[in-house]
C-alpha positions as CSV (number, residue, x, y, z in Angstrom):
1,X,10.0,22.1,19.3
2,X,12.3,22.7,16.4
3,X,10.8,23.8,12.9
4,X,11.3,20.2,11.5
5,X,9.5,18.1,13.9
6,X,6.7,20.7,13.7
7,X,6.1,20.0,9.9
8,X,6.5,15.8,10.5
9,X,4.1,16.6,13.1
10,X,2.0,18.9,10.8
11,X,2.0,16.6,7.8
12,X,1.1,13.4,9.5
13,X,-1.9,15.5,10.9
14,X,-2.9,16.4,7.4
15,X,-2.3,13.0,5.7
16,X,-4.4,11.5,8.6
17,X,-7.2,14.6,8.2
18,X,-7.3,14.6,4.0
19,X,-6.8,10.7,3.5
20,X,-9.2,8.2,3.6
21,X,-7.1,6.7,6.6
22,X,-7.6,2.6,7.0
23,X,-11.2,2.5,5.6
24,X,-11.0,3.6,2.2
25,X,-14.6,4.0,-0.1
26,X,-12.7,0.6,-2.1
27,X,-14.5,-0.7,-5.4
28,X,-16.6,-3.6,-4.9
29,X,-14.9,-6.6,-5.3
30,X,-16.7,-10.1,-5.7
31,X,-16.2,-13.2,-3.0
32,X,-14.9,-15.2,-5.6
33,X,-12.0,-12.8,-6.4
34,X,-11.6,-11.9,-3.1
35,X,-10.7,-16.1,-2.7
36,X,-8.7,-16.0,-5.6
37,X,-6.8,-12.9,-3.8
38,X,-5.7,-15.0,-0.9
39,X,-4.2,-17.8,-2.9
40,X,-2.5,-15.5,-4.8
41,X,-0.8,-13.7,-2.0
42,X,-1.3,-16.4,0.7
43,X,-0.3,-13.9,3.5
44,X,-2.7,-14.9,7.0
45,X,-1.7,-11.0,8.3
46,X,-3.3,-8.8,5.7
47,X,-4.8,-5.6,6.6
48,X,-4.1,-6.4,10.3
49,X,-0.9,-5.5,11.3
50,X,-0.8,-2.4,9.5
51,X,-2.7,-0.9,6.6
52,X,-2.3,1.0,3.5
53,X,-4.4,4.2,1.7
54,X,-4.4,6.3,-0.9
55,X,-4.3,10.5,-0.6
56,X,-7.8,11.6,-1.3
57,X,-6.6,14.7,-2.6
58,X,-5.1,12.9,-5.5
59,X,-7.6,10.4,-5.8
60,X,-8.8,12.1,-9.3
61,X,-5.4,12.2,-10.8
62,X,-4.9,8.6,-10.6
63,X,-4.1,7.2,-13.6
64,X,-1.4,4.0,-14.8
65,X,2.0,5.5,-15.3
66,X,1.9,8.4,-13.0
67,X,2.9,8.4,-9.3
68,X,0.7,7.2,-7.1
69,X,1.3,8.3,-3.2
70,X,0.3,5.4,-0.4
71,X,0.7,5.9,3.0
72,X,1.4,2.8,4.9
73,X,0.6,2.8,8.5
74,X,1.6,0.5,11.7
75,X,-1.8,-0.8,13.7
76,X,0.1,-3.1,15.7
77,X,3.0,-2.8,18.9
78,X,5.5,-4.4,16.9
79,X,8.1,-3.0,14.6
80,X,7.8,-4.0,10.8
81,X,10.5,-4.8,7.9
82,X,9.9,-3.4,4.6
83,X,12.3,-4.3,1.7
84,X,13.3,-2.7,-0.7
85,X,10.0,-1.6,-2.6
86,X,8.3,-2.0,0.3
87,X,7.1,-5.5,-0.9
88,X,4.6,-4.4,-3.3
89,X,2.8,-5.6,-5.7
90,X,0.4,-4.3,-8.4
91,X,-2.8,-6.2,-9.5
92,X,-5.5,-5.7,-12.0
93,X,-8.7,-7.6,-12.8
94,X,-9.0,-9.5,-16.1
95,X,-11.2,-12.7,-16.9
96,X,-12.7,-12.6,-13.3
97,X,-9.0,-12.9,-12.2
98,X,-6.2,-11.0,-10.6
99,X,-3.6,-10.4,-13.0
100,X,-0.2,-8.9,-11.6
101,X,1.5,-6.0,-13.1
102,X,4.6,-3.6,-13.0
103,X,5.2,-1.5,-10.6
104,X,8.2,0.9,-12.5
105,X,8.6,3.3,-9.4
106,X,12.6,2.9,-8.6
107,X,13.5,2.5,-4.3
108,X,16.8,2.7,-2.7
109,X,18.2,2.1,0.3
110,X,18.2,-1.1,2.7
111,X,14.7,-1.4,3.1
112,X,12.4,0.6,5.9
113,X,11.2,-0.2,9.5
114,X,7.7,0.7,10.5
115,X,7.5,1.4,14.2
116,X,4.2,0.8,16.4
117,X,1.8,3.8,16.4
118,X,2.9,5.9,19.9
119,X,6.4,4.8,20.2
120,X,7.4,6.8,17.9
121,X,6.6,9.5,15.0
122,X,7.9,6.5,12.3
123,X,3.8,4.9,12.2
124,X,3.4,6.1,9.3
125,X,5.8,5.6,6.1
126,X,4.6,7.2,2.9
127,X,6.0,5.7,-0.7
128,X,4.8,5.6,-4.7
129,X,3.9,3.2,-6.9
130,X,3.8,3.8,-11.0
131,X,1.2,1.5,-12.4
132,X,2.1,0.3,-15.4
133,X,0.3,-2.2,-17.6
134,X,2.4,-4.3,-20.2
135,X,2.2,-4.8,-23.6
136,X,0.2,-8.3,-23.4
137,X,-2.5,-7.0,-21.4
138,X,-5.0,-4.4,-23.0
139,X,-6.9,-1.7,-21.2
140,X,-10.8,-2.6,-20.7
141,X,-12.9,0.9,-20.2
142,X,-12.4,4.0,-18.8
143,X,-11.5,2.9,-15.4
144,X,-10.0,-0.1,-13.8
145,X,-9.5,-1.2,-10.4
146,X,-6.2,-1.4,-8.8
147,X,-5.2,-3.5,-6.0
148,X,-1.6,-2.1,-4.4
149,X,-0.4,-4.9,-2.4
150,X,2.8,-4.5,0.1
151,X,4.1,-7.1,2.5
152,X,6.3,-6.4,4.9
153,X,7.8,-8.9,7.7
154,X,7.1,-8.7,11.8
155,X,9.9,-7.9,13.9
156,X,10.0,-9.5,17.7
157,X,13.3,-8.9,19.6
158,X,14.6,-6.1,16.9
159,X,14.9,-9.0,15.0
160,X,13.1,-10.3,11.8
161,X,10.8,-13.4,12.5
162,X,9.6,-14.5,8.9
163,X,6.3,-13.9,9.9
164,X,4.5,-11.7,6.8
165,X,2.0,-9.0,7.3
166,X,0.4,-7.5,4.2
167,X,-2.4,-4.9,3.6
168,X,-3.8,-3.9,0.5
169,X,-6.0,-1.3,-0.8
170,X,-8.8,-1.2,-4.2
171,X,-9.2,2.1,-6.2
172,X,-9.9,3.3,-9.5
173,X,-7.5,4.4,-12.2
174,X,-7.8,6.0,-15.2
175,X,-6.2,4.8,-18.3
């Protein structure tokens, strides 16, 4: 095995062994947000498909405006379409309501495919976010909870079926 494929093979390892993997220790979030969630991002495949989590090594550092490292990983035996940004979006909680803000990381390329766990070493993608809260919105304590949101699109026949799968993930960041 060549000296590259042993550190993919060694990093996915660690990522899989330090993060919280699929199950993260999340903030408490109330039913009635929770429904508010899903007719804000009306997506029927979230946290199915595939899911997202945060580093735990990191998880103390997190704060709005710095980089913020997600690993986004393929639970199901199709291929999924990312676009560019990976589809993600940013939320916060104000008035008992999930209030969308910036996400001011910069992606390039085409876009990214997520391939089904075991077919191939591409399960596992990992990205940043930058957190950033705008002007019109004011921070509220010491921490707040962040929802990261990303939606990609199923793939059946190497080609795109407009069927969206999403996953999120809740944590705490500090201002």
């Amino acid at each position: 095995m060549n000296a590259y494929i042993k550190i993919v093979v060694i990093s996915i390892v660690l990522l899989e062994v330090i993060g919280y993997g699929c199950s993260n220790s999340e903030p408490k979030i109330s039913r009635d947000l929770q429904e508010s969630f899903k007719n804000q991002v009306p997506v029927n495949d979230m946290n199915k498909s595939f899911c997202i989590w945060v580093d735990s090594s990191n998880y103390a550092e997190l704060k709005f405006g710095s980089d913020i490292y997600v690993v986004i990983e393929n639970l199901s035996d199709q291929q999924i379409f990312f676009p560019l940004g990976y589809g993600t979006r940013l939320f916060i909680v104000r008035d008992n309501k999930w209030v969308e803000i910036m996400n001011k990381n910069e992606y390039y390329g085409n876009g990214s495919i997520l391939f089904p766990k075991g077919i191939q070493l591409g399960y596992l993608i990992s990205t940043g976010i930058r957190p950033i809260i705008g002007p019109n919105i004011k921070y509220e304590g010491n921490q707040e909870i962040l929802r990261i949101v990303i939606i990609g699109e199923l793939i059946s026949d190497g080609k795109k079926t407009g069927i969206s799968a999403g996953a999120y993930t809740d944590v705490f960041v500090n201002p």
